[in-house]
N, C-alpha and C positions, 0 to 999 in steps of 0.2 A: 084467104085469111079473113075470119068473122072475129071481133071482139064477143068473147063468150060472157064478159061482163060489163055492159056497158054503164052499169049503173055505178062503176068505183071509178076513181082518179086515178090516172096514170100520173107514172113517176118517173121514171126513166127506162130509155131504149137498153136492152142490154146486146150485144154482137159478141158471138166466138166467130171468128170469119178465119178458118184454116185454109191450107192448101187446096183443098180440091172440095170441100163443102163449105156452109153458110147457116149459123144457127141465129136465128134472132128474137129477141123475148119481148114484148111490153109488161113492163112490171109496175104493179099496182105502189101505194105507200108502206107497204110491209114488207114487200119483194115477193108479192106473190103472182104468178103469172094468169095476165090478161088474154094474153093471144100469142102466140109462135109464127115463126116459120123456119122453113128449113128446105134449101135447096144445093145444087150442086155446082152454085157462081161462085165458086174457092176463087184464091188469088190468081190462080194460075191462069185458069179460064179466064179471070177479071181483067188481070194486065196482058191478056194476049195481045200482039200487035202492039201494045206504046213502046214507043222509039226512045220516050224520054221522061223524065220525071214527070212534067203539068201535065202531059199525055198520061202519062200511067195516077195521077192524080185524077183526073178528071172521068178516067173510066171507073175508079172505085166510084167518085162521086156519084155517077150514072145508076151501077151498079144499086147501090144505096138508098136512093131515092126511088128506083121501082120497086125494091122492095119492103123502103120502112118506109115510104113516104106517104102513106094514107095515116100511118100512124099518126107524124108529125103535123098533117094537113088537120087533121080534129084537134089536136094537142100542140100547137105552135111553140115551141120555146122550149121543149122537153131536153133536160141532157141525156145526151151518150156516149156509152163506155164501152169500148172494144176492146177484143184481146186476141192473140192468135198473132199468123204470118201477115195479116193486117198491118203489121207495126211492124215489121223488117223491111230492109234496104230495097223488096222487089216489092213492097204493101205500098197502102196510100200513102203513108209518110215512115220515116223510121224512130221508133219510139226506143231505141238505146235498151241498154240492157242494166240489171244491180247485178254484182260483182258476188258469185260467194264469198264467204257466209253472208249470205243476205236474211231480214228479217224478212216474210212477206206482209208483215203491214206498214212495211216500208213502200209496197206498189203506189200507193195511195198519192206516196208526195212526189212523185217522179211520172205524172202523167204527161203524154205529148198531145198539145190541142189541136186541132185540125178545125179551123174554120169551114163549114160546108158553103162557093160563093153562091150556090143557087137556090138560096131563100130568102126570104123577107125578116126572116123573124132573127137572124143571127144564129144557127143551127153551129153547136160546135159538137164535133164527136173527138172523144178525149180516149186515147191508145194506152194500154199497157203496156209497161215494158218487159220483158224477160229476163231470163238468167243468165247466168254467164260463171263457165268455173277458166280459173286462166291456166292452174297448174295441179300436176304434174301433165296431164294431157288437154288442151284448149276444149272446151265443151259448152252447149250452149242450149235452151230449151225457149221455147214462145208461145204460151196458150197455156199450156199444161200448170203455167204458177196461181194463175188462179182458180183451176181446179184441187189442188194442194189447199190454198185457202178453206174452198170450202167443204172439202174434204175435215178440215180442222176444226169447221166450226160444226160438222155434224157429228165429229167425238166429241165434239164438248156439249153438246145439246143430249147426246143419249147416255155421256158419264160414262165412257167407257175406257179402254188401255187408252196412252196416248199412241197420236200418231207416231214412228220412228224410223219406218222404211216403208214406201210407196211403190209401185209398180202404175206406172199409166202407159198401158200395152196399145199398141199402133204403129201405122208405118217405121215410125224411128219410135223404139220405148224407149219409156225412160223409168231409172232407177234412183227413187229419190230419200237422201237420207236425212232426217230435221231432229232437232233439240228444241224441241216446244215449237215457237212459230221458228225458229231460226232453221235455215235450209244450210246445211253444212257441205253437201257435196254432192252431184250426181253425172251420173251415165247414160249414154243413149248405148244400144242397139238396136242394131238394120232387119231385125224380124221381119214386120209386115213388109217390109219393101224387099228383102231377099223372096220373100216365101212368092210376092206379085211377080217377081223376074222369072224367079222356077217354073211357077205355072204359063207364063206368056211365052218367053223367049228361049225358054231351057227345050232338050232333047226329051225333059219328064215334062213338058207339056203336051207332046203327041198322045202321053200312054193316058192320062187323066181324062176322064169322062167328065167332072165335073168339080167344082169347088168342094169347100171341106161338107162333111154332113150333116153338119149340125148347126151350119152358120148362117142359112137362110131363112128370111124373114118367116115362114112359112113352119118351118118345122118347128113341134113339139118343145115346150120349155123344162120337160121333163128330164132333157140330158142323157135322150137315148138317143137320136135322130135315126136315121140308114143306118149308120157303121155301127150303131150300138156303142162307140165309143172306140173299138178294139183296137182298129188301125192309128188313132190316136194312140191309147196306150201302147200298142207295138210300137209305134217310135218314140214316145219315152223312154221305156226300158229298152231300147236298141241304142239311144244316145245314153243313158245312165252306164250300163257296163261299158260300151266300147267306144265313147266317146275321146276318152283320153287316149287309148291306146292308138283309134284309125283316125281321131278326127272327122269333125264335122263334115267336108266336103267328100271325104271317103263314102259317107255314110249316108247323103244323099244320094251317093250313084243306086246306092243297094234297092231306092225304092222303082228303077229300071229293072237292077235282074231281076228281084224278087218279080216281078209282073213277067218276066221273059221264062221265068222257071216255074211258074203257075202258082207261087205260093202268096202273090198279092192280087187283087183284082182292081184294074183300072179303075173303077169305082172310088177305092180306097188310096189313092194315091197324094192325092189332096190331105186327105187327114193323117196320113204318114206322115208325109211332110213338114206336116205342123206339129206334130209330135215331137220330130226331130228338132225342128228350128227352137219352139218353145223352150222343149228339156234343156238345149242347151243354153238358151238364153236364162234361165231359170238356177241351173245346175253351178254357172261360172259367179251369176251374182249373189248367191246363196255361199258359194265358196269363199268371197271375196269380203263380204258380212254374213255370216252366221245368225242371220234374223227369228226370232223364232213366233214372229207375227208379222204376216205382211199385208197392207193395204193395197188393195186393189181395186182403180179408179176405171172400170170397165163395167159391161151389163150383156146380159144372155152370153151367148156361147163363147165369147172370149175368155168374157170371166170365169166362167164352168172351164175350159182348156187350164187360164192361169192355176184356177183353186186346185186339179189337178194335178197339176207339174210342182207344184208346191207341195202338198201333199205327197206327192211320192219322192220327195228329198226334204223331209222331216221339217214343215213351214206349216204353220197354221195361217188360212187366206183368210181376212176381212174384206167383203166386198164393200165399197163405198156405194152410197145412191145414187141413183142418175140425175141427181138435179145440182151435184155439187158444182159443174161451171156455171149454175147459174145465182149459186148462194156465194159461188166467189168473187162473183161478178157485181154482187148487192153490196157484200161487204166492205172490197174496194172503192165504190160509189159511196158508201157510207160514209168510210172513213176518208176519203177527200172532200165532202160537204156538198156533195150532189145533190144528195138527199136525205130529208132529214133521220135522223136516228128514231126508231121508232119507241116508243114508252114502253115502258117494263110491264112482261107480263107472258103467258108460256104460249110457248111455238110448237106446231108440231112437224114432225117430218116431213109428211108429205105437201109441207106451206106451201113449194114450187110448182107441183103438181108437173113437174116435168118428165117425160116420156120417152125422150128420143137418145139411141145411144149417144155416148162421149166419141167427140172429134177424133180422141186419140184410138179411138179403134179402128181409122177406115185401113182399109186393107191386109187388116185382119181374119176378117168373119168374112 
């Protein structure tokens, strides 16, 4: 980590600290980003081995100071704002949930502070909470609300449709519905973590040569990869027509024969898959709302899969920027008095300068 500007003031620490990765911001007074990191000390890895809460306490603590604490060692006294599984019952503390219909600049009054005890200076890192729907089916989301935010605040900065239905695609998606800032109700789906079981432990892990083709760091942004797309689109349109009639699990097997009767190629196996899983993920919440714009809080080849599957069951895709967890993470900071509001005057997109995809896609690409 090099501060790339060290001639501004820092403002406050921002943390998205998901399951299995760790994004962390130093943001200047306008919320524009000083320095990053980004590693792969998720909670999981964080609290391995604590037996018990001070234990599993004191390993985020750990956790946190090796990797912001040069920050905080120059800049003594800085607050921080965390969001993520950070804040649930296996995180460093549990930072509780708002209840749909929740507003999201409601985050702001319901922070959980977490004193950090191994400084001098009084270090508090201050937790988001998450969502919570309780009925008709209990459901729950953590990290992903303050990318909603600031998903919200970059339609209002480019004067576009409002936001109305969101898609933040990852191991569990989720399917997010709002009436201006108010979040009226959402859904998860086991996508990327179905699609991670397939390839590791399923009998279609032996046939797959490789992950999907168009989802490593490496390939082309062009949206052709290997597959040229194809094996993607073949499991679309394999779950669009015959989805309802065989069902999804039927329709995974097919991407075994298909490779046993020569008309798939191990290669493409992977991107079948995701064709299939998507479409259907795609197909059932399109059916369920009838969206005819959906926001899409992902980047590279996720988002090109979501735009898509969207597109071939009549949705028009908005891709959101990559820096909205971190404009949503300024704005909650704002609006609890972290830090000050900055003076009136125009902002441009890329004020984040932020690079790295969205949390919600690991296991996806």
């Amino acid at each position: 980590m090099a501060d790339d500007a060290p001639g501004r003031d820092a403002a406050l620490v921002a943390l998205d600290w998901g399951t299995s990765s760790f994004r962390g911001w130093l943001l200047d007074a306008a919320g524009a980003v000083l320095d990053e990191v980004r590693t792969d000390d998720g909670t999981l890895r964080c609290s391995a081995g604590a037996g018990s809460a001070p234990e599993r306490a004191a390993a985020f603590e750990r956790t946190f100071a090796r990797l912001c604490g040069s920050w905080l060692d120059r800049r003594p006294g800085l607050p921080v704002l965390a969001a993520g599984m950070v804040g649930s019952n296996h995180g460093w503390a549990d930072a509780g949930y708002l209840d749909v219909p929740a507003a999201l600049p409601r985050l702001a009054d319901h922070l959980t502070p977490v004193p950090v005890t191994g400084t001098d200076v009084g270090t508090v890192v201050h937790l988001v909470p998450g969502l919570r729907v309780t009925e008709p089916d209990p459901d729950v989301l953590r990290g992903e609300e303050v990318q909603l935010l600031g998903a919200l605040e970059e339609a209002r900065e480019e004067g576009g449709a409002a936001l109305a239905t969101a898609v933040l695609p990852g191991t569990h998606s989720k399917w997010v519905h709002l009436d201006g800032d108010l979040v009226t109700g959402f859904g998860t789906v086991m996508t990327g973590e179905l699609y991670g079981l397939l390839l590791r432990d399923s009998i279609l892990a032996r046939l797959a040569d490789d992950g999907p083709g168009d989802g490593r760091e490496d390939d082309a942004d062009d949206g052709t990869g290997p597959s040229s797309w194809e094996a993607f689109d073949r499991g679309l349109d394999a779950e669009a027509r015959r989805g309802d009639e065989r069902g999804l699990a039927a329709l995974l097997f097919t991407a075994r024969t298909l490779v046993m009767a020569g008309m798939l190629r191990p290669a493409e196996v992977a991107d079948y898959l995701s064709g299939l899983l998507v479409g259907s993920e795609v197909r059932h919440a399109l059916r369920a709302d009838p969206a005819p714009r959906v926001t899409v809080c992902a980047s590279g080849a996720t988002a090109r899969r979501y735009d898509r599957a969207l597109g071939r069951h009549g949705a028009a895709a908005h891709v959101a920027g990559q820096d909205v967890a971190v404009r949503g993470l300024w704005r909650v900071a704002r609006d609890a008095g972290l830090v000050a509001a900055p003076a009136p005057g125009p902002r441009t997109r890329d004020r984040h300068h932020a690079t790295t995809p969205s949390r919600t896609e690991e296991g996806l690409s």
